[in-house]
C-alpha positions in Angstrom: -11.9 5.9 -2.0 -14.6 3.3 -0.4 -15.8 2.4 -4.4 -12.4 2.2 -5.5 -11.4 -0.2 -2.8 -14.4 -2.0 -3.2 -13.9 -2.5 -6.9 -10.5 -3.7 -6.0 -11.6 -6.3 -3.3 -14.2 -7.6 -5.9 -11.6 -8.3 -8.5 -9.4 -9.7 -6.5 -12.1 -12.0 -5.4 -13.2 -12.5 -9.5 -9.6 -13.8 -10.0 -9.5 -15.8 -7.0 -6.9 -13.4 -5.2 -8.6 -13.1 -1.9 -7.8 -16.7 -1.3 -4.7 -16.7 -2.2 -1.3 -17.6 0.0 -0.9 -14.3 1.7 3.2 -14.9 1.3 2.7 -14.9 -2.4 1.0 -11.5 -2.3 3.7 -9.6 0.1 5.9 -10.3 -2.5 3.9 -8.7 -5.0 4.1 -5.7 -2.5 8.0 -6.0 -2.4 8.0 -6.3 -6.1 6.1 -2.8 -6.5 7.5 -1.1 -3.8 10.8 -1.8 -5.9 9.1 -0.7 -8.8 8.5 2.8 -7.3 12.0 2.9 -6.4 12.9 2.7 -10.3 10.8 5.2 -11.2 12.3 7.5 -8.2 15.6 6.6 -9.8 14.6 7.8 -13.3 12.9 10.7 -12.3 9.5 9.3 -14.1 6.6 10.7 -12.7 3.9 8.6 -14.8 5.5 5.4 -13.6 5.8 6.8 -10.2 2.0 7.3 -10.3 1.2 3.6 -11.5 4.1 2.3 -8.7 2.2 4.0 -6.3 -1.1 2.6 -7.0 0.4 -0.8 -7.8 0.9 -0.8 -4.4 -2.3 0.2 -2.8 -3.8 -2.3 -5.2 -1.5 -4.8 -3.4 -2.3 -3.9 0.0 -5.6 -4.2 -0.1 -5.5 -7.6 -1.4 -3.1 -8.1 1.4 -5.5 -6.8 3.7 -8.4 -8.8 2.5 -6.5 -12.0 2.3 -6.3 -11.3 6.0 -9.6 -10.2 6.8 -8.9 -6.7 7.5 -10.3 -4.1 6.0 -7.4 -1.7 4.5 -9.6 1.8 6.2 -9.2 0.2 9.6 -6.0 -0.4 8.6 -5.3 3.0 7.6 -7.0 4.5 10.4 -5.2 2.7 13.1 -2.0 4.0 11.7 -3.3 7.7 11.7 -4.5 7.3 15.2 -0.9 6.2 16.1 0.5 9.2 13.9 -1.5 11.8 14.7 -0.4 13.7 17.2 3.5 12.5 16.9 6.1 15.0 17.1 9.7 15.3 16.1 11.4 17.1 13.2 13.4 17.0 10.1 16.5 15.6 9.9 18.4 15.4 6.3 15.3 14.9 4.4 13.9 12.2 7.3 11.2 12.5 9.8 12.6 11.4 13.5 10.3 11.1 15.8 10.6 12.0 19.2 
């Protein structure tokens, strides 16, 4: 995962992404996060897959625009998740 992130940081950084107005590039997140919701719709698998990574691409720009490393960022969030408990309701996690 650390090369593949790293190969995304450097291209972002080739195009001129990591300087970019961070606004612009949630929006690219909303746009993809809609796009795996089409493909959830239409029961596509191989344009699930690219949605999905579309928007870890995204997020680690996000994250670098900000000067945050996506692990730490990732990390944080499993330290907060870790050890929750709750249960399934209809399909949903609630969390206690």
């Amino acid at each position: 995962m650390n090369e593949l992130v790293a190969n995304v940081e450097k291209w972002s950084k080739d195009k001129g992404l990591d300087k970019a107005d961070p606004r612009a590039q949630f929006l690219k997140v909303v746009e993809e996060v809609g796009e795996i919701a089409a493909a959830m719709a239409r029961n596509d698998r191989p344009e699930l897959i690219d949605g999905i990574g579309d928007v870890v691409v995204t997020l680690i720009i996000l994250a670098q625009q900000h000067d945050l490393d996506i692990e730490h960022c990732l990390a944080s969030a499993w330290d907060e998740i870790e050890n929750r408990t709750g249960n399934m309701q209809d399909g949903v996690f609630i969390k206690d």
